[in-house]
C-alpha beads as a LAMMPS data file, in Angstrom:
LAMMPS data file: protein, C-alpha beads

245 atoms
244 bonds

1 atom types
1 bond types

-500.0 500.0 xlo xhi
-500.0 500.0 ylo yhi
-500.0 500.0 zlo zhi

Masses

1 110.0

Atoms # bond

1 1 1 255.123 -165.723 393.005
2 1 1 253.355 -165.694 396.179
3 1 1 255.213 -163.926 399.310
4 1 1 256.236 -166.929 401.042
5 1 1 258.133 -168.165 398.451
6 1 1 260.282 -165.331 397.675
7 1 1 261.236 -165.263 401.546
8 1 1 262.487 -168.738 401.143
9 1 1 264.371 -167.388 398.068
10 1 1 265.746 -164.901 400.217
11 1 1 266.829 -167.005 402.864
12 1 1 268.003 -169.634 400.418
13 1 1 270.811 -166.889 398.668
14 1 1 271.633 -165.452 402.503
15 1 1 272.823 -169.125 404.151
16 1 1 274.396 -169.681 400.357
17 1 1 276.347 -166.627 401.115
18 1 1 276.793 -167.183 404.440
19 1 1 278.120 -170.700 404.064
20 1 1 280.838 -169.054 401.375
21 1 1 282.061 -166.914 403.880
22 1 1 282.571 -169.183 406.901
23 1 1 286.281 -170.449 408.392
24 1 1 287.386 -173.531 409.950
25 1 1 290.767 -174.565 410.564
26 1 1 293.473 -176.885 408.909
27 1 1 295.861 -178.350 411.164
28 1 1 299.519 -177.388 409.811
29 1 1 300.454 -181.633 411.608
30 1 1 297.597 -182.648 409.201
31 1 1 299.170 -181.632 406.042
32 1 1 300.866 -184.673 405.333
33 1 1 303.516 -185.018 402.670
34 1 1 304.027 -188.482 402.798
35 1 1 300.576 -189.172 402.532
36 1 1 299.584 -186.505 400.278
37 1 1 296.571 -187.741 398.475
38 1 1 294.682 -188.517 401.955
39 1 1 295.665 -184.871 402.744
40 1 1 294.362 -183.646 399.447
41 1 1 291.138 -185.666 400.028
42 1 1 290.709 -183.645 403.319
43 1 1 290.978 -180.274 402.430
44 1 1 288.812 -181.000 399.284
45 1 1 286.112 -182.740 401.641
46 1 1 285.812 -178.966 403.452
47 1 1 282.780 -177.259 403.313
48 1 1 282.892 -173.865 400.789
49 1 1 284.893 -170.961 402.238
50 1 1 287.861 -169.901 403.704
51 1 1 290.071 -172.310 406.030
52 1 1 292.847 -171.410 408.316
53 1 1 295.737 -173.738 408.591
54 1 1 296.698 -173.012 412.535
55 1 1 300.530 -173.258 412.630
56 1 1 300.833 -171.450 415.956
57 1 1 301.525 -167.275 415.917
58 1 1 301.125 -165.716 412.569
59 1 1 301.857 -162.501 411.523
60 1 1 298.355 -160.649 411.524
61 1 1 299.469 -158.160 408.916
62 1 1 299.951 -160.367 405.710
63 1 1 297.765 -163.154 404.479
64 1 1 298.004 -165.767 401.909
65 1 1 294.980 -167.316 400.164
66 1 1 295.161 -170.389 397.896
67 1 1 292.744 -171.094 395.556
68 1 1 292.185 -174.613 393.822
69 1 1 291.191 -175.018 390.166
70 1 1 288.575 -177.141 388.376
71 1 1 288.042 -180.634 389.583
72 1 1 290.978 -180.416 392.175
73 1 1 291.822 -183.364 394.224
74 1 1 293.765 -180.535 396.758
75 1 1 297.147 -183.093 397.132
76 1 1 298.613 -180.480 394.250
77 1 1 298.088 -177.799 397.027
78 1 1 299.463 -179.468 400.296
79 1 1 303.271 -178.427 399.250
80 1 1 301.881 -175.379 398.951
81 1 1 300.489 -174.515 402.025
82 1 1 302.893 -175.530 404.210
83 1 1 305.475 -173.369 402.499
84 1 1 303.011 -170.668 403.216
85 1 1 302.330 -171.210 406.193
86 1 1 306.192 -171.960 407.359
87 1 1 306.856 -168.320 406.500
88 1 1 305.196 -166.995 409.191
89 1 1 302.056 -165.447 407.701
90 1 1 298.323 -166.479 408.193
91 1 1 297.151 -168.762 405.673
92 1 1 294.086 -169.856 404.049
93 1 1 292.521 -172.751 401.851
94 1 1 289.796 -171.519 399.894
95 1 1 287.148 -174.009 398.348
96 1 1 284.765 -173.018 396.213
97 1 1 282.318 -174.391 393.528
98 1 1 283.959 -174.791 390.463
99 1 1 280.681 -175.536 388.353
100 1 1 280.482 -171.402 389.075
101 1 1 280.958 -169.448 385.606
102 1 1 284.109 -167.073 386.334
103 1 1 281.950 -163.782 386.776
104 1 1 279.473 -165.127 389.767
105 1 1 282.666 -167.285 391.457
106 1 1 284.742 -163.960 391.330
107 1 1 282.614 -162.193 393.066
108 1 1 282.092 -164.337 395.551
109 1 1 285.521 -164.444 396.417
110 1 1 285.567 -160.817 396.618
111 1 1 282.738 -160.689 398.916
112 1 1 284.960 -162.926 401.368
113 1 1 287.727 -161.113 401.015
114 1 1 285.738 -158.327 402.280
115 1 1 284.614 -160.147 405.050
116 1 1 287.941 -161.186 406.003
117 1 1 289.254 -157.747 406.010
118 1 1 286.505 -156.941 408.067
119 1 1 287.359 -158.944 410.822
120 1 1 290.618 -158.935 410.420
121 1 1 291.377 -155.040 410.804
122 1 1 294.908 -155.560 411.399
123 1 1 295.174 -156.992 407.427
124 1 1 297.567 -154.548 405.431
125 1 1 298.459 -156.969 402.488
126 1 1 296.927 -160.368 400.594
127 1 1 298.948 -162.767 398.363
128 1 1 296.433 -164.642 396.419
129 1 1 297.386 -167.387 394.942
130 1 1 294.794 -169.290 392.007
131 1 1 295.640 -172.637 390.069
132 1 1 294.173 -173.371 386.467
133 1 1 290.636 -172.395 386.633
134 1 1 291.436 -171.145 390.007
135 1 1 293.679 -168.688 388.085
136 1 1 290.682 -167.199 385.794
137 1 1 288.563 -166.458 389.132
138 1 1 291.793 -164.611 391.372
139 1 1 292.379 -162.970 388.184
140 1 1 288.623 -161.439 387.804
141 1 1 289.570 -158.892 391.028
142 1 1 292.740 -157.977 389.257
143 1 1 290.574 -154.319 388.914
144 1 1 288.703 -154.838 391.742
145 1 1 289.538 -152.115 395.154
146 1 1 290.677 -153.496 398.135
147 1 1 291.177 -151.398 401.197
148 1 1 295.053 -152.947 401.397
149 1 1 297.581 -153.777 398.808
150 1 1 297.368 -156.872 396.908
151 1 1 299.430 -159.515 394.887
152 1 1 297.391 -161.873 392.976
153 1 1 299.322 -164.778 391.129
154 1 1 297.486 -166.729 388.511
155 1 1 299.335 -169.987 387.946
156 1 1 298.905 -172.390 384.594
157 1 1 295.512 -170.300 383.874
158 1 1 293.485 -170.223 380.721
159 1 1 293.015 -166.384 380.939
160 1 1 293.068 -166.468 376.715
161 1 1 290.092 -168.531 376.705
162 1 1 288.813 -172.462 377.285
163 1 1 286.829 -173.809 375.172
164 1 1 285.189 -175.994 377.281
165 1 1 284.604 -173.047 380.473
166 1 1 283.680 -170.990 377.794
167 1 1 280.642 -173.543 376.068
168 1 1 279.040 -173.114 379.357
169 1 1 279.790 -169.718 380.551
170 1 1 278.590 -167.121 377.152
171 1 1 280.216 -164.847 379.491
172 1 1 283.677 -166.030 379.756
173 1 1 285.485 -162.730 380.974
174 1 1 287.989 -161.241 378.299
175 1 1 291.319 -160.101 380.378
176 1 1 292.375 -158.616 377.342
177 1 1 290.695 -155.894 377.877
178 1 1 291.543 -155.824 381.847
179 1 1 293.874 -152.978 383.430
180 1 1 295.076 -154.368 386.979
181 1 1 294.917 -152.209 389.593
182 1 1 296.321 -154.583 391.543
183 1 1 299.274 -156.706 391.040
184 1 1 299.115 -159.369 388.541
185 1 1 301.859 -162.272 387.744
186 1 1 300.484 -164.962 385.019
187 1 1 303.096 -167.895 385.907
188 1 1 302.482 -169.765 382.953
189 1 1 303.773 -173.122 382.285
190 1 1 305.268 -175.137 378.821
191 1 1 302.332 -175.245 376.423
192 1 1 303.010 -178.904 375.508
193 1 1 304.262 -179.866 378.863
194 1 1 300.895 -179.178 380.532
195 1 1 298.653 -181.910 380.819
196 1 1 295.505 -179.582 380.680
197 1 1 296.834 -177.231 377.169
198 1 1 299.247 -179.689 375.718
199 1 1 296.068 -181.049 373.346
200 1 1 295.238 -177.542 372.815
201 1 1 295.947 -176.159 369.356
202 1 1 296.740 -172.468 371.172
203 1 1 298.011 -172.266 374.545
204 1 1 295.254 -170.730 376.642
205 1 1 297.501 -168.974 378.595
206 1 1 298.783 -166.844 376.393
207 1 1 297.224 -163.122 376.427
208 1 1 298.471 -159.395 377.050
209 1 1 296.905 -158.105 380.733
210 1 1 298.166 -154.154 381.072
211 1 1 300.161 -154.093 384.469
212 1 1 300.464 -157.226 384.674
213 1 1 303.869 -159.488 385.119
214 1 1 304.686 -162.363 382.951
215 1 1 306.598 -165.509 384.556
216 1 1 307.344 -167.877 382.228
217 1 1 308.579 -171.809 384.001
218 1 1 311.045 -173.551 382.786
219 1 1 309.735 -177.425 380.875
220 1 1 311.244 -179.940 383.865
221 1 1 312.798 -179.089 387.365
222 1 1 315.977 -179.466 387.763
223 1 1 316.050 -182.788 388.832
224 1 1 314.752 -183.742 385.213
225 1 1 311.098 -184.452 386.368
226 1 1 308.221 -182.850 384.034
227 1 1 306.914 -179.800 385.271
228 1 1 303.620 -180.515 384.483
229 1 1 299.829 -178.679 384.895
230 1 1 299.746 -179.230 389.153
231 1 1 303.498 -179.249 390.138
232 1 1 303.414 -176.142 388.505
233 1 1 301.984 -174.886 391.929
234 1 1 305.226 -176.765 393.763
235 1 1 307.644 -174.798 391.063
236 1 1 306.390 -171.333 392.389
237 1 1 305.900 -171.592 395.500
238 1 1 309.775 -172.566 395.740
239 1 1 310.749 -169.512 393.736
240 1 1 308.658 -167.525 395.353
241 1 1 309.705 -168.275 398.671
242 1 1 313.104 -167.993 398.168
243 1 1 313.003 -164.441 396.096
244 1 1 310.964 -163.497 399.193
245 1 1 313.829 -164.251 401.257

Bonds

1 1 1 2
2 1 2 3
3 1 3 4
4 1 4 5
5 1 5 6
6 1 6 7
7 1 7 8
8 1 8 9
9 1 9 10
10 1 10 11
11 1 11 12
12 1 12 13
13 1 13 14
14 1 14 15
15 1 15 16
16 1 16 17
17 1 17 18
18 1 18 19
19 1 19 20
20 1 20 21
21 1 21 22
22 1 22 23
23 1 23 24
24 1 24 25
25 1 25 26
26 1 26 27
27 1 27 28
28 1 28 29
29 1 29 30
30 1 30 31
31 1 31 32
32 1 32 33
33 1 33 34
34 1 34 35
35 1 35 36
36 1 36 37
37 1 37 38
38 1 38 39
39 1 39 40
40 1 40 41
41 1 41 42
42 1 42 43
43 1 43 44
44 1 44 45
45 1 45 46
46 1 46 47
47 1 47 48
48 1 48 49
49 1 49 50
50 1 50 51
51 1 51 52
52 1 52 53
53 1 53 54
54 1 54 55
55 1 55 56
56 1 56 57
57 1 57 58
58 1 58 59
59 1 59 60
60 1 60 61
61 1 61 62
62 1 62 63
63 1 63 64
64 1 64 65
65 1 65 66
66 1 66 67
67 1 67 68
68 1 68 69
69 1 69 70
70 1 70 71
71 1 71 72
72 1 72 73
73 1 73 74
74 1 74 75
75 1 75 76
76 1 76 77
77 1 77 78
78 1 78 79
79 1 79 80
80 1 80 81
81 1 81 82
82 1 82 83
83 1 83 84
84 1 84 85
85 1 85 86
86 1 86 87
87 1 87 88
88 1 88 89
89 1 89 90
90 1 90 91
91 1 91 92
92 1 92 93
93 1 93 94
94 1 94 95
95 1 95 96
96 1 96 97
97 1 97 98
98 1 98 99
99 1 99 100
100 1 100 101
101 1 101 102
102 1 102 103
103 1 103 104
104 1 104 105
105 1 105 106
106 1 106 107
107 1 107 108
108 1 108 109
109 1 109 110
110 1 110 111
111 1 111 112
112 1 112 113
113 1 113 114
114 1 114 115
115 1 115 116
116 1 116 117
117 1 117 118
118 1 118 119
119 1 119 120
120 1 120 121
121 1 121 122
122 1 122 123
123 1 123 124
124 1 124 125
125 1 125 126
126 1 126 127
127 1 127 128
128 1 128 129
129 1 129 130
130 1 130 131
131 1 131 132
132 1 132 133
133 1 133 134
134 1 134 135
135 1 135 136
136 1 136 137
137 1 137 138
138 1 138 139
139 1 139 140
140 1 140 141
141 1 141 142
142 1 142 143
143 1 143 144
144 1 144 145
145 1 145 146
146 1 146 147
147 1 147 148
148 1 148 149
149 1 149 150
150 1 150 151
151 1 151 152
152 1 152 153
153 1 153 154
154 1 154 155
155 1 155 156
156 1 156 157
157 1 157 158
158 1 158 159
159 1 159 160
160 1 160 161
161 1 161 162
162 1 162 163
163 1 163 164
164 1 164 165
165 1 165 166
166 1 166 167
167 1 167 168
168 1 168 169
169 1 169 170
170 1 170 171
171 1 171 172
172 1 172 173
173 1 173 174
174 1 174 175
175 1 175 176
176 1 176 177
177 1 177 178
178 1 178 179
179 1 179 180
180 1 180 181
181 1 181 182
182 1 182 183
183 1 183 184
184 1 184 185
185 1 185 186
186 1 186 187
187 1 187 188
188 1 188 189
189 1 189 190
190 1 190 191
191 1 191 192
192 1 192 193
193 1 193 194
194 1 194 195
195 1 195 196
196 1 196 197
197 1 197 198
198 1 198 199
199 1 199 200
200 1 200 201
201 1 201 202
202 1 202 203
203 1 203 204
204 1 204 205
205 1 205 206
206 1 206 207
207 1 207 208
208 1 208 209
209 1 209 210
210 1 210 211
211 1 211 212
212 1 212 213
213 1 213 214
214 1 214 215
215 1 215 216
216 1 216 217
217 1 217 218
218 1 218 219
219 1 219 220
220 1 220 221
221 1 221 222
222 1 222 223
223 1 223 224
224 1 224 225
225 1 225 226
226 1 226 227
227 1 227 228
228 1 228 229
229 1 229 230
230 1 230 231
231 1 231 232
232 1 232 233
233 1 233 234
234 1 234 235
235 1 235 236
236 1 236 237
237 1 237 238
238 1 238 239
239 1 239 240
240 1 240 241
241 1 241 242
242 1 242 243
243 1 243 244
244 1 244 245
């Protein structure tokens, strides 16, 4: 290979990274619950990286991260971030490729965490929050050091195992074999309620993490509706918020 060519490799892998790493900003008016699908459409048609929703003064010493699973149409998430961002803290959508292999996509996110705390010195303490697939890649820094305290919250995640992630990633991490470092709640949902496991002879789900917390949700809300694979996220983020306060 000829040295002009590996400088345009070079370059190539710096504006990938670069392009990762970058933040624009959500408009908290834009999130739109009663037109939630158009909403979802917007925040999926952001570029890859971190994006702030702006809902006026945020506390600069605790931030909130939500990640988005495999082949997300984002409405599942606009609940979600307003709750987050209603409680005062800074908040960020985070979109990423999700034709990654876990490994590769969680070290990406690490590397923009990094950044973030970076430039953000007054950060003391990240919630992360990752949906299905979304869950396997916030789970992959569960050993990772952070210069700050972190929660990480994997919600309706196939942690055990999916077979079809794992025909095209022969590295498919094993968690069983993970010790967190930092904290870890698996939120799992109703094997045969889910949408995503219910065909699925063993719930994916399913697997021992040391240090880690087990939530288990209840099959419907309480209003009777199935709570399925992506209201799943809407379930936690209530009890979340109100254990919080």
């Amino acid at each position: 290979m000829n040295r002009l060519c590996k400088y345009l490799i070079i370059i190539h892998i710096l504006l990938a990274g670069c392009e990762q790493k970058a933040t624009s900003e959500i408009a908290f008016s834009d999130l739109n619950m009663d037109h939630v699908k158009a909403t979802g459409k917007m925040i999926q048609e952001k570029s890859m990286g971190l994006h702030r929703v702006q809902a006026g003064q945020s506390k600069p010493d605790t931030v909130f991260i939500a990640v988005h699973g495999y082949g997300s149409e984002g409405y599942e998430w606009v609940y979600a971030l307003r709750k987050m961002a209603e409680s005062g803290n800074i908040t960020y959508y985070y979109r990423w490729d999700w034709s990654q292999c876990p490994e590769p996509a969680s070290r990406m996110l690490n590397s923009v965490i990094d950044s973030l705390i970076s430039a953000e010195a007054g950060i003391k303490h990240i919630n992360i929050f990752g949906h299905s697939y979304g869950g396997v890649i916030v789970t992959g820094l569960a050993d990772d050091y952070f210069n700050l305290s972190m929660d990480i919250h994997s919600i309706a995640a196939p942690l055990a195992g999916h077979t079809r992630l794992e025909k095209n990633c022969t590295n498919y991490p094993r968690f069983d074999n993970l010790i967190s470092t930092n904290n870890l709640y698996q939120w799992r949902t109703v094997h045969k309620q889910d949408g995503a496991f219910k065909d699925l002879k063993i719930d994916p789900q399913v697997i021992d993490i040391d240090n880690s917390k087990i939530i288990q949700l209840p099959a419907v809300f309480l209003d009777g509706r199935r709570l399925g694979h992506n209201l799943s996220i809407t379930w936690v983020m209530d009890q979340y918020f109100s254990v919080a306060n």
